[in-house]
C-alpha angles and dihedrals in degrees: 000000000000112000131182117211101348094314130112120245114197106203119186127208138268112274118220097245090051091055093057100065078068092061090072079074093059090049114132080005104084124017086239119034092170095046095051094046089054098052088047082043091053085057098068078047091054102045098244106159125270103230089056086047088056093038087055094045093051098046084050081050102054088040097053090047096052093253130140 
């Protein structure tokens, strides 16, 4: 668990429908937005790591942007 000066912080995880409001930023970049979000969203479900996850979202990131 994350903490901040000695105390413990519970953080809960994203809910689907708050996922979502993050698709408006994959918009006339995918076909799908929603579709994309909810299967990075299914990640966090089925226990795959959250560093891949991150590694994943960036490179999406860099790609999407035109980046290299």
């Amino acid at each position: 668990m994350p903490f901040n000066i000695g105390r413990l912080i519970e953080l809960q995880p994203f809910k689907l429908e708050e996922a979502l409001k993050l698709a408006e930023g994959l918009e006339g970049k995918v076909s799908d937005p929603r579709a994309v979000l909810t299967e990075i969203w299914s990640w966090q479900v089925t226990a795959v790591s959250y560093s891949k996850t991150l590694s994943t979202c960036s490179r999406f990131k860099i790609y999407y942007s035109g980046g290299s």
